[in-house]
Backbone bond lengths (Angstrom), bond angles and torsions (degrees), N, CA, C in turn:
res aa  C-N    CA-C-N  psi(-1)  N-CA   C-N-CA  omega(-1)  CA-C   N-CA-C  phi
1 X - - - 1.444 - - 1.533 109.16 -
2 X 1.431 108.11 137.96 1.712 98.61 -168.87 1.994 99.41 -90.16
3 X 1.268 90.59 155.63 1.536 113.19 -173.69 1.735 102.10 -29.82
4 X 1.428 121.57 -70.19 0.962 141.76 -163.10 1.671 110.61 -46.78
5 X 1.289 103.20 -49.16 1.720 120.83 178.27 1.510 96.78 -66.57
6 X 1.080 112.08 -58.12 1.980 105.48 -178.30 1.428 109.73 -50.74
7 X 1.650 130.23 -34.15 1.198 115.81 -160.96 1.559 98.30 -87.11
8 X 1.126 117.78 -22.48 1.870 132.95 178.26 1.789 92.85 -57.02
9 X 1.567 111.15 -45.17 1.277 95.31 -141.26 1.903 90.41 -85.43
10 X 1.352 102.48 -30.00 1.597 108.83 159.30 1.501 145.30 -34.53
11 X 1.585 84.96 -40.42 1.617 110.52 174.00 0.893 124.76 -67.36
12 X 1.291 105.71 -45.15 1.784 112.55 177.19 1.322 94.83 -100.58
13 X 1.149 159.17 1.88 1.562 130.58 129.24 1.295 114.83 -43.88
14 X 1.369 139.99 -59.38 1.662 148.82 169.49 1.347 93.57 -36.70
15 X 1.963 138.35 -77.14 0.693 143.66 -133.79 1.912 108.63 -90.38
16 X 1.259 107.93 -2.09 1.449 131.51 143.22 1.619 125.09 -42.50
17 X 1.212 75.73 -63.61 1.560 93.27 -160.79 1.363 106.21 -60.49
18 X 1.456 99.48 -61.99 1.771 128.45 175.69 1.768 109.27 -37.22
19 X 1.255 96.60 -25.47 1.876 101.77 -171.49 1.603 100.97 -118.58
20 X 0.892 128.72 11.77 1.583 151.14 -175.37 1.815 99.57 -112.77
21 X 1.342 132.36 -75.57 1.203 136.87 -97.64 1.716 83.59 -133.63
22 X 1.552 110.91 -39.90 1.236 130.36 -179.98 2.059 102.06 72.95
23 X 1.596 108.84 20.33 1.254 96.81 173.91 1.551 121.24 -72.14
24 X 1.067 119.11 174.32 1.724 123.54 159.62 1.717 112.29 -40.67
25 X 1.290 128.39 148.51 1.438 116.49 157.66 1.680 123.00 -64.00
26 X 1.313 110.88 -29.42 1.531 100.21 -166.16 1.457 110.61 -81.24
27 X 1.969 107.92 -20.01 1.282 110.39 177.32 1.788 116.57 -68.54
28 X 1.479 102.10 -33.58 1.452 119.69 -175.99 1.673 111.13 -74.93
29 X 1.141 127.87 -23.24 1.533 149.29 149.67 1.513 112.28 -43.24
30 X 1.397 104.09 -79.47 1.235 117.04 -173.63 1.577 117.42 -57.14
31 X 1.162 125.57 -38.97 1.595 150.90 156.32 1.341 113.16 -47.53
32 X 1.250 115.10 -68.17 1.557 117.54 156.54 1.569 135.11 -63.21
33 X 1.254 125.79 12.42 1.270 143.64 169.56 1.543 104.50 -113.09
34 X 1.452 110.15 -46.27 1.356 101.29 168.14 1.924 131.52 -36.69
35 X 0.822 81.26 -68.32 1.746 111.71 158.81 1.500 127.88 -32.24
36 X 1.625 111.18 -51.91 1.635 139.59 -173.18 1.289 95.43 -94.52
37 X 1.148 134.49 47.46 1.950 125.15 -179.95 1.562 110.31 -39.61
38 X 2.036 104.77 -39.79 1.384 127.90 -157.75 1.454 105.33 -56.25
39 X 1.487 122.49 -54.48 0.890 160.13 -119.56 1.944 82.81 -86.15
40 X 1.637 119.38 109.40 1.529 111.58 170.72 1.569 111.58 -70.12
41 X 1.264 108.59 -179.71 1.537 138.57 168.96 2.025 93.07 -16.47
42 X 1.767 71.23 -93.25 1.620 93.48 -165.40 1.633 133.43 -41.33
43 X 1.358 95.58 -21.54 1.615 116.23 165.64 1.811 116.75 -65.64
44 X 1.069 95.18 -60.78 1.683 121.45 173.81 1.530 81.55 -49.11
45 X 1.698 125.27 -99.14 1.111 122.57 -137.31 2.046 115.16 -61.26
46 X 1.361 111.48 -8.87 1.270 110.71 -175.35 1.827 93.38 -95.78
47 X 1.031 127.26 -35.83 1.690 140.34 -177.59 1.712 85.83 -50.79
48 X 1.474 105.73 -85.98 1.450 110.94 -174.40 1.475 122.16 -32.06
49 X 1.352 103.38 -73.36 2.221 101.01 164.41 1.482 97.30 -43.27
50 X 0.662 176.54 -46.71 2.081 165.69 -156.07 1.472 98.20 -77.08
51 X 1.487 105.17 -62.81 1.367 108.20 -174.70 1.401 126.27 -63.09
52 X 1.065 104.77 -46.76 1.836 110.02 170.07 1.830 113.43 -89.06
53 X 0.857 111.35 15.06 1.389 127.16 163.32 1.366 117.60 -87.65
54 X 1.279 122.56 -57.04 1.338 142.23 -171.13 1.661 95.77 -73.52
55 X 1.374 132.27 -56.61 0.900 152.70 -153.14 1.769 104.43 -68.34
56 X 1.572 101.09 -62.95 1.836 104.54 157.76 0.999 123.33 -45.31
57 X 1.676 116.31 -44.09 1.374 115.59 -164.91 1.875 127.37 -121.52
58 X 1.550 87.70 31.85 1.328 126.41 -179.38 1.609 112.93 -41.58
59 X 1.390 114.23 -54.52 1.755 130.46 -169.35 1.508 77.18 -51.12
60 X 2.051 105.61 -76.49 1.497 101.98 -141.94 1.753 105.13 -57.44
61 X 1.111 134.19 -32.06 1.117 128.97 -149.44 1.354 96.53 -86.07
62 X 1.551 123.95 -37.28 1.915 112.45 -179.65 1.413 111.32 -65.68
63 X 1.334 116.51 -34.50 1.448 123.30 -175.27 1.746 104.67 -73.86
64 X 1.212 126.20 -20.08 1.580 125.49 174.64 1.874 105.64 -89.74
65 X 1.069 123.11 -34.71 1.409 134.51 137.49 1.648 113.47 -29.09
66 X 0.962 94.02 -72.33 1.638 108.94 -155.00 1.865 87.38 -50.43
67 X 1.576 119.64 -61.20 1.216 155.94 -151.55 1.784 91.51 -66.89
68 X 1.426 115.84 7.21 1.543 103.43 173.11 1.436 101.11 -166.94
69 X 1.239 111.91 5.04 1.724 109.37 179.67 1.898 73.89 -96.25
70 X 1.149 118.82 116.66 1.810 132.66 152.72 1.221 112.51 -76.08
71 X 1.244 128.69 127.13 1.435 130.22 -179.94 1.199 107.92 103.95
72 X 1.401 127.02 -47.79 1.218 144.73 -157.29 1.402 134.53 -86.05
73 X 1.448 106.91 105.26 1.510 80.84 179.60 1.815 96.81 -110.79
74 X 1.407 92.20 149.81 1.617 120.02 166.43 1.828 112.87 -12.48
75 X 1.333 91.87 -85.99 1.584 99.41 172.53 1.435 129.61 -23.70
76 X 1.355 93.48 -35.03 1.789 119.28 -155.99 1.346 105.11 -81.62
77 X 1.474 116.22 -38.99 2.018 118.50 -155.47 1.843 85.16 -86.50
78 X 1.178 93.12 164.30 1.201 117.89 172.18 1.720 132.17 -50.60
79 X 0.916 127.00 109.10 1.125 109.47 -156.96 1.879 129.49 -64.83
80 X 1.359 106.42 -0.46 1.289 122.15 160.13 1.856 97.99 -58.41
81 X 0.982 98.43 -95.59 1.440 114.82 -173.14 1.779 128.25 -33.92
82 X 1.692 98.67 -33.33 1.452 112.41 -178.09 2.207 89.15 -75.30
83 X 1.182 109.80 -39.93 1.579 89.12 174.42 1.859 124.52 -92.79
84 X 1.142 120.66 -3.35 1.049 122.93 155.37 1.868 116.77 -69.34
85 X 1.075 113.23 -40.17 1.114 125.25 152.31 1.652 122.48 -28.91
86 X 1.076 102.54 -79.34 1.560 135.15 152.13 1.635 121.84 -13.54
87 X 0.934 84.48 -59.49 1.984 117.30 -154.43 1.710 89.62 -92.75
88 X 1.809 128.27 -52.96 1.080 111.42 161.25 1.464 138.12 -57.37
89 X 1.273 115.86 -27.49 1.786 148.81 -161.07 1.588 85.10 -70.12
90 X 1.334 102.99 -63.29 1.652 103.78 -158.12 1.873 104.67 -72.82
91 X 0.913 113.09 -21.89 1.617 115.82 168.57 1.816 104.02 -70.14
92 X 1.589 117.61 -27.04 1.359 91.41 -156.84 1.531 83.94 -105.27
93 X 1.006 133.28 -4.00 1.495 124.70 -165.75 1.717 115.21 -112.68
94 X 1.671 103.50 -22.78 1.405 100.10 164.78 1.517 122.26 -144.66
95 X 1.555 106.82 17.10 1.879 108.88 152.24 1.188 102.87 -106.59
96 X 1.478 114.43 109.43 1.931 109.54 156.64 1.225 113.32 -91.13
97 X 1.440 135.29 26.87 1.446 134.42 148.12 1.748 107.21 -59.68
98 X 1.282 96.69 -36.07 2.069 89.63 -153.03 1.924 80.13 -107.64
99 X 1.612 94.19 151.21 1.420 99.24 -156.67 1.900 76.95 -108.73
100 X 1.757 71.77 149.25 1.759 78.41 -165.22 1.634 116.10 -55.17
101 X 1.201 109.32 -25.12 2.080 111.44 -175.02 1.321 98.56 -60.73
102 X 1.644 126.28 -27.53 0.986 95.71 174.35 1.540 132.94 -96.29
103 X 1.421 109.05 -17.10 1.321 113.63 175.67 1.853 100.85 -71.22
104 X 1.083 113.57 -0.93 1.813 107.80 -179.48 1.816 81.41 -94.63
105 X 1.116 131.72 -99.01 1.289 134.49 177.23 1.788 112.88 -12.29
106 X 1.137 124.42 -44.52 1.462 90.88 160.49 1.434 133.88 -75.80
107 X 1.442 116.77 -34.48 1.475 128.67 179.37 1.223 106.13 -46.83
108 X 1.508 119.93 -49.43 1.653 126.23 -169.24 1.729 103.58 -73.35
109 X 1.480 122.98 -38.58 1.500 110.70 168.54 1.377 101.57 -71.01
110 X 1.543 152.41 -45.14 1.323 134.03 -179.25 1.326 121.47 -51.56
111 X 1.665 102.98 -32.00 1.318 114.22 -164.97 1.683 106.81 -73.01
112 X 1.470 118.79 -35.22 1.169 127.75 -174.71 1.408 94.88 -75.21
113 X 1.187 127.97 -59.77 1.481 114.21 179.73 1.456 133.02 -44.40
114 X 1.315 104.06 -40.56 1.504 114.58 175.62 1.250 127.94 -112.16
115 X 1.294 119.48 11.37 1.241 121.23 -172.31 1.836 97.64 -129.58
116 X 1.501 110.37 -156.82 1.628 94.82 -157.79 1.407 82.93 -102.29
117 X 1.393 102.69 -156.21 1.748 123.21 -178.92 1.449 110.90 -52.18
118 X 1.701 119.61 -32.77 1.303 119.23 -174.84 1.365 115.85 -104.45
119 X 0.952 123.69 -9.70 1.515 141.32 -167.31 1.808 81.81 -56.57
120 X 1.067 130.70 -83.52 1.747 128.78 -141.61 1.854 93.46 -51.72
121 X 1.374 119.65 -41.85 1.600 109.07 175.34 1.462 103.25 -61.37
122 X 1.260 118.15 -60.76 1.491 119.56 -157.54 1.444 118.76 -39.51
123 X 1.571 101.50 -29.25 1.611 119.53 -161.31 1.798 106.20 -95.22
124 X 1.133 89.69 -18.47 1.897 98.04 -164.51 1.528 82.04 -100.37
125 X 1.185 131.68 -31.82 1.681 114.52 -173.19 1.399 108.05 -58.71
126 X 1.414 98.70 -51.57 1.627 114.44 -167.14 1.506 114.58 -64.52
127 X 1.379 112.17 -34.80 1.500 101.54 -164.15 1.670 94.65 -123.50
128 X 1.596 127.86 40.95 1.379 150.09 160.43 1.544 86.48 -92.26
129 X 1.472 114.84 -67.91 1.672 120.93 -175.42 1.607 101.72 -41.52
130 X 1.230 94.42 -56.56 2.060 97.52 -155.99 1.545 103.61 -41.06
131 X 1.552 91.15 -47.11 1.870 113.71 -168.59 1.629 106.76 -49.68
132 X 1.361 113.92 -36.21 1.476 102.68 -146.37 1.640 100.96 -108.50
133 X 1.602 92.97 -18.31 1.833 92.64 174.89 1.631 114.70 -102.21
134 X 1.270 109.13 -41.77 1.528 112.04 -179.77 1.354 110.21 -80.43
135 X 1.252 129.70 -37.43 1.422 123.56 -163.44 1.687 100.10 -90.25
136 X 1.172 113.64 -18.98 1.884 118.60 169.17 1.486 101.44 -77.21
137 X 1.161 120.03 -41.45 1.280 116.32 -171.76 1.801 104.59 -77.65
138 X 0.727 123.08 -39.32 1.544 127.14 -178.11 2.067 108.27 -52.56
139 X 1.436 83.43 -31.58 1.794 97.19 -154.57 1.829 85.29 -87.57
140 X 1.137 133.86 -20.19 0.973 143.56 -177.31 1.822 129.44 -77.38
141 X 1.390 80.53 -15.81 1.898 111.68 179.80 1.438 99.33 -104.39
């Protein structure tokens, strides 16, 4: 599994917990690193930026969520999916290193892995939209 996919799949383990547990992020970090001894540098340090990324920029990113999941409210989806969601959102809306197909293309393989039978559509519907209106519109400013 390449580095990058482990720290995705890391993130939203942390970002589990954090929406589970209702702890702090740095406590839920630190706790969850405890744990991952395996886990090198570069995993940790790209996991951590995801996690405290999402976490800062939580409002804007549920409300850009919210703003294309129809039917849906936030609270409601599953909580696998509401942070894969999440965890992709904040890659496509405030890293323009990683080109959005791919931050959609991993979420939808995480999503299938960890989420149920519908999860890999549910996740690619939503953040196909995000990609093509917000992240065009961003590039457009």
């Amino acid at each position: 599994m390449r580095k990058r996919t482990k720290a995705r799949e890391c993130a939203l383990q942390v970002l589990y917990q954090i929406d589970i547990t209702r702890k702090e992020c740095d406590y839920c970090l630190k706790d969850f690193w405890q744990a991952k001894t395996e886990a090198d540098d570069s995993i940790r340090e790209f996991a951590s930026q995801l996690v405290k990324g999402v976490v800062d920029n939580q409002k804007k990113i549920d409300g850009v969520i919210s703003g294309y999941a129809t039917n849906w409210n936030i609270d409601r989806m599953a909580v696998v999916d509401r942070n894969i969601l999440r965890l992709a959102s904040f890659e496509l809306l405030f890293l323009k290193d990683i080109p959005p197909k791919v931050s959609i293309n991993e979420a939808v393989d995480i999503a299938k892995k960890y989420g149920d039978k519908d999860s890999g559509k549910f996740v690619n519907g939503i953040l196909d939209k995000i990609a093509k209106e917000e992240v065009v519109a961003q590039k457009k400013d």
